[in-house]
C-alpha positions as CSV (number, residue, x, y, z in Angstrom):
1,X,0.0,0.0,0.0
2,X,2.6,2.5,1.1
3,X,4.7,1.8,-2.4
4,X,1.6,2.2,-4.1
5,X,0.6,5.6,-2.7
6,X,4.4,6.5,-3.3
7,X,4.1,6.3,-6.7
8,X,0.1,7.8,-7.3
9,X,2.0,10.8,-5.7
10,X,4.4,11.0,-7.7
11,X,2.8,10.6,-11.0
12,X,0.4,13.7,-10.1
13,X,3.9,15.4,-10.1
14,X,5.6,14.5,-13.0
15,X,5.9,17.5,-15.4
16,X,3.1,17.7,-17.8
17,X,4.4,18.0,-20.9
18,X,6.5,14.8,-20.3
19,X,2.5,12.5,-19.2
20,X,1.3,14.8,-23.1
21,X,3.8,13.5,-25.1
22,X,1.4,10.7,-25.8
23,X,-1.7,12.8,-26.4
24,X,-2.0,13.3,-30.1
25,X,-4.6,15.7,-31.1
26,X,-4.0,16.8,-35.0
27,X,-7.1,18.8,-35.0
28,X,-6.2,20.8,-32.0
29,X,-4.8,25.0,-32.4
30,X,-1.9,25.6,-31.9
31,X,-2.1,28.0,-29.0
32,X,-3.3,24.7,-27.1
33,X,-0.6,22.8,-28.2
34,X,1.9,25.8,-27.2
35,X,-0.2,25.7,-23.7
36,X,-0.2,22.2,-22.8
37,X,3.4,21.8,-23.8
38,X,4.5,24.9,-21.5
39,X,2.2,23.4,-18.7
40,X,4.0,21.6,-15.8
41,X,1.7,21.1,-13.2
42,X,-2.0,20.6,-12.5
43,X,-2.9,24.2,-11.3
44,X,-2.2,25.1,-14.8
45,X,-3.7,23.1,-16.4
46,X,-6.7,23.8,-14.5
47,X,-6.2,27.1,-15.4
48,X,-5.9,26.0,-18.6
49,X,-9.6,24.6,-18.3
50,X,-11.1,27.7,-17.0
51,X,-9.7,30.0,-20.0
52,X,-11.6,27.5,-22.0
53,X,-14.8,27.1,-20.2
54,X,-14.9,31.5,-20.5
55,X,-14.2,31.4,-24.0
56,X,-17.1,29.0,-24.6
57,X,-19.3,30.9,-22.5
58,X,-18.2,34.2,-24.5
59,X,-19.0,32.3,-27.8
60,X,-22.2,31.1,-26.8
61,X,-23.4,34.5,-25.7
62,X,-22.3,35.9,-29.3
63,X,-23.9,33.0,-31.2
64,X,-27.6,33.7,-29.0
65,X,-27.3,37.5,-30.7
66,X,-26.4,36.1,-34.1
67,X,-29.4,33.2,-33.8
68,X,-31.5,36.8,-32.7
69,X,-30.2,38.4,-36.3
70,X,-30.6,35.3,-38.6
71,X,-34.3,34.9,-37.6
72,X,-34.8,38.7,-38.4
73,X,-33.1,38.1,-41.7
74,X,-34.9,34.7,-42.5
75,X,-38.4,36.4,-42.1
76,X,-37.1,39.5,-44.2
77,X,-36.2,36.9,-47.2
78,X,-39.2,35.1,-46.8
79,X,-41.5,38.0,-46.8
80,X,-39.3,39.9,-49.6
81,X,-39.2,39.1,-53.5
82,X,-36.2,40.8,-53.4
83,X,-33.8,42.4,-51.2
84,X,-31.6,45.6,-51.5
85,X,-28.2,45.2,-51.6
86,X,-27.6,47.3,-48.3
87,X,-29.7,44.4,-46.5
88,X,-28.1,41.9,-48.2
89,X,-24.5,43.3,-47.3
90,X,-25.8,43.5,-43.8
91,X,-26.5,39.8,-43.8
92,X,-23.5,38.7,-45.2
93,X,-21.4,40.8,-42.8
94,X,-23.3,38.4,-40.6
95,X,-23.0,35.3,-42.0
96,X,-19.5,35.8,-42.2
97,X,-19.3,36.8,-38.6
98,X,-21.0,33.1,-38.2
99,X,-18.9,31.9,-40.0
100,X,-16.1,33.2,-37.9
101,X,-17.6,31.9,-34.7
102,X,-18.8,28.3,-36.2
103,X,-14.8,27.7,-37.0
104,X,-14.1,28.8,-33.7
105,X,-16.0,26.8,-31.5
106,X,-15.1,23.8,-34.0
107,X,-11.7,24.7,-32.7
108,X,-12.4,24.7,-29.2
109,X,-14.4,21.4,-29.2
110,X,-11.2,19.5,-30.8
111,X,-9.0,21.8,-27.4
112,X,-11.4,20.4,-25.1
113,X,-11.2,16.5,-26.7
114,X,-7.9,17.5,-26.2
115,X,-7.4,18.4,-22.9
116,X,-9.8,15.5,-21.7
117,X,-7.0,13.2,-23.1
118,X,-4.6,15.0,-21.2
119,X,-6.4,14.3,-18.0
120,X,-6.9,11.4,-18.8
121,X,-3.2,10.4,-19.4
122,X,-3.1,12.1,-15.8
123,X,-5.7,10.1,-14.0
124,X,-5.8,6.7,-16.0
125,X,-2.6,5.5,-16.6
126,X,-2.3,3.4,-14.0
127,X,-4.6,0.6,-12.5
128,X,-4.4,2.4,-8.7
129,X,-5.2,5.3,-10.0
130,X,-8.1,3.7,-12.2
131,X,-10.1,3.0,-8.6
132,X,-9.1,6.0,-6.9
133,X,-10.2,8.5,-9.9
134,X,-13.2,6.6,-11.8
135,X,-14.9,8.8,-13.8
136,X,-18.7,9.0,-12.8
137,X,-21.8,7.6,-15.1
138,X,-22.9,10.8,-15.6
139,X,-20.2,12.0,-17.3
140,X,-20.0,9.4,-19.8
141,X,-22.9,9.5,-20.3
142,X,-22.6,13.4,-20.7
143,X,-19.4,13.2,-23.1
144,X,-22.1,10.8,-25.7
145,X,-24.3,13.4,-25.6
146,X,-21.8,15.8,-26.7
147,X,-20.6,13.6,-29.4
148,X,-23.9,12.9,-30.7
149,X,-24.8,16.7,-30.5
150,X,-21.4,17.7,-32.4
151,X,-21.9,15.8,-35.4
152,X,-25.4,17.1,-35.7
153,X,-23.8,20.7,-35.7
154,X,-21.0,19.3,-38.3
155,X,-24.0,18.0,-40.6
156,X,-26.1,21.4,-39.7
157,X,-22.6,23.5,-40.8
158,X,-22.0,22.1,-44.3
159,X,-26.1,22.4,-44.8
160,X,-25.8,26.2,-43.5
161,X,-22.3,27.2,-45.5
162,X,-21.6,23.8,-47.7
163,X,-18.5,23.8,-45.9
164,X,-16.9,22.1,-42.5
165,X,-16.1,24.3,-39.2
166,X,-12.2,23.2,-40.3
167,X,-12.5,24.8,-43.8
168,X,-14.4,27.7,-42.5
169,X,-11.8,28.6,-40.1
170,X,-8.8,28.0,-42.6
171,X,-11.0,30.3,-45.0
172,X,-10.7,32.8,-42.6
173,X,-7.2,32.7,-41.9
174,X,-6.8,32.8,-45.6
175,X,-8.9,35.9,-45.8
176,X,-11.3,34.7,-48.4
177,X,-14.1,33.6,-46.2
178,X,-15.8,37.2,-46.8
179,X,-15.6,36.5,-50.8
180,X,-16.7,32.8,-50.0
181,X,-19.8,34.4,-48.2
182,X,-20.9,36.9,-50.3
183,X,-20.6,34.3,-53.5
184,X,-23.1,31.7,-50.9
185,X,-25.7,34.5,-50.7
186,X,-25.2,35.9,-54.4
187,X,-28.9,34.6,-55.0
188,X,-32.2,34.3,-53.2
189,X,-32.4,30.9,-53.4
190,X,-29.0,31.0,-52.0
191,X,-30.1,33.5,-49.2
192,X,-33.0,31.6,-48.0
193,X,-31.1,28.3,-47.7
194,X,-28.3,29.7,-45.9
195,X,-30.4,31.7,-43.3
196,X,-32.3,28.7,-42.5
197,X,-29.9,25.9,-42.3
198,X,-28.0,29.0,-39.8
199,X,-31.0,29.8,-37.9
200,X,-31.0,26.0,-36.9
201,X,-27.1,25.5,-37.0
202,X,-27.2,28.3,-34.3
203,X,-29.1,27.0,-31.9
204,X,-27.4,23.7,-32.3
205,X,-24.3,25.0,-31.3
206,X,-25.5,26.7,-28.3
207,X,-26.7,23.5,-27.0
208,X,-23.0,22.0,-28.1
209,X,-21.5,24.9,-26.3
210,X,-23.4,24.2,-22.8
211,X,-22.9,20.4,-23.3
212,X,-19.1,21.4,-23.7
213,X,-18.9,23.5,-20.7
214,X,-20.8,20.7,-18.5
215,X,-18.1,18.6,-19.8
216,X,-15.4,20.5,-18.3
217,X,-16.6,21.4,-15.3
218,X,-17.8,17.3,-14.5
219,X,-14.2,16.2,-15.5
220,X,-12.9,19.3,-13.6
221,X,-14.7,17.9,-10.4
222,X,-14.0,14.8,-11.4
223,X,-10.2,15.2,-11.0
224,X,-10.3,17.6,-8.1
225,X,-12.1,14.6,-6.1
226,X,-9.5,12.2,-6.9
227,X,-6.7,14.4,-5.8
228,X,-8.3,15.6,-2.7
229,X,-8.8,11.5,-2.1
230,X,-5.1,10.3,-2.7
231,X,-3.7,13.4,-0.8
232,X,-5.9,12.6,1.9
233,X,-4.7,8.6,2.4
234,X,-1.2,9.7,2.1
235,X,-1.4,12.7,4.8
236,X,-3.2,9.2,6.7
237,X,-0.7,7.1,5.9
238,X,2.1,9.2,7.0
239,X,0.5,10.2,9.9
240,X,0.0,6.5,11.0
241,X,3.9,5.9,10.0
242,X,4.6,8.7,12.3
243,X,2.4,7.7,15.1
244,X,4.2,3.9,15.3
245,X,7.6,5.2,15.0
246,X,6.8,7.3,18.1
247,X,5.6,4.2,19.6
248,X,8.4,2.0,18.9
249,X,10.8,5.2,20.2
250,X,8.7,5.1,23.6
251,X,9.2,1.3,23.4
252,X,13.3,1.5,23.7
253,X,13.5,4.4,25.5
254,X,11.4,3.0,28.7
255,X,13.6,2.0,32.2
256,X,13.0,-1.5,33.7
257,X,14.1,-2.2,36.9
258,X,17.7,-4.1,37.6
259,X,16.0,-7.4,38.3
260,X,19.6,-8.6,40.6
């Protein structure tokens, strides 16, 4: 037992990026790649987690205010033979700021895959630490819902711009997602389709966002427990060590009588 809990201990403080090394993620930005190879202790990776969860919380908040715009815009189209080309600028200066956010928070979903391998190089590698850190039902249960929810928004993204989140965000950093836009939305047909297919990719990824968050915070609690639990039976188990070495010191040290 005592070996055991020697060596929990000291795999909770190896240096991260040396426990990473065998997380592959070729989806993933490189500013979490950058992070995760920098990081070389828990805290910051915990930190790490908590950057994450606020960006996904900011990007959630954006994408309720452009679901809020598409719907004014789909009801414009469909009540409008045609529309003037101020109106129509306006919604593709939308749609491309859609755009923008759909390749981010495609991004963010492959960080937090991720990082969730990252923990769970951390937390699983090794059979004692398999009972000690078991990952509760509900989040399983919560990371299938996820899944199932993300390809809905990957089939509800190439319906919305005929294009993946990937090759929306690499559009972007080319610079030509704009032109890409504007070309979608070059006809009414083209208009209504997109606005629609958005109007329900939106709200998908709201829900995707929220499942996301849920995820990070259960694994975050999750991996907090099993810390607290490990630290706890070593601070036992030293304390017992302590208390029988004082014993057997109190042992050796007592006088007997000279029996002669």
């Amino acid at each position: 037992m005592k070996t055991s809990l020697i060596i929990i201990i000291a795999l909770l403080l190896v240096p991260v990026q040396t426990m990473s090394g065998t997380v592959y993620c070729t989806n993933c930005s490189d500013k979490f790649m950058q992070a995760i190879e920098k990081a070389t202790s828990l805290e910051q990776l915990k930190t790490l987690v908590k950057e994450y969860d606020e960006a996904i919380q900011q990007t959630a908040a954006q994408l309720q205010m452009v679901q809020q715009n598409i719907e004014q815009y789909t009801n414009m189209v469909q009540n409008t033979v045609a529309l003037p080309k101020e109106m129509i600028r306006k919604i593709s200066a939308e749609m491309s700021k859609f755009g923008k956010i759909t390749g981010a928070l495609s991004t963010m979903r492959n960080d937090v895959v991720g990082l969730g391998n990252v923990f769970d190089e951390l937390y699983s590698a090794q059979s004692e630490l398999k009972d000690l850190a078991r990952m509760p039902r509900n989040m399983l249960q919560g990371g299938m819902t996820t899944y199932h929810t993300s390809c809905r928004v990957d089939d509800s993204t190439k319906a919305t711009f005929q294009l993946s989140g990937k090759q929306l965000k690499d559009l972007e950093e080319s610079g030509e997602l704009e032109t890409y836009i504007n070309e979608l939305l070059s006809t009414p047909d083209g208009q209504q389709k997109a606005l629609m297919a958005g109007n329900q990719l939106a709200a998908l990824q709201i829900q995707e966002a929220r499942q996301l968050r849920e995820l990070l915070a259960t694994k975050i609690q999750s991996d907090l427990a099993s810390r607290q639990k490990i630290e706890k039976e070593e601070q036992m188990r030293q304390e017992l060590h302590r208390y029988m070495l004082e014993g057997v010191g109190k042992i050796g040290t007592t006088s007997r009588p000279d029996p002669f």
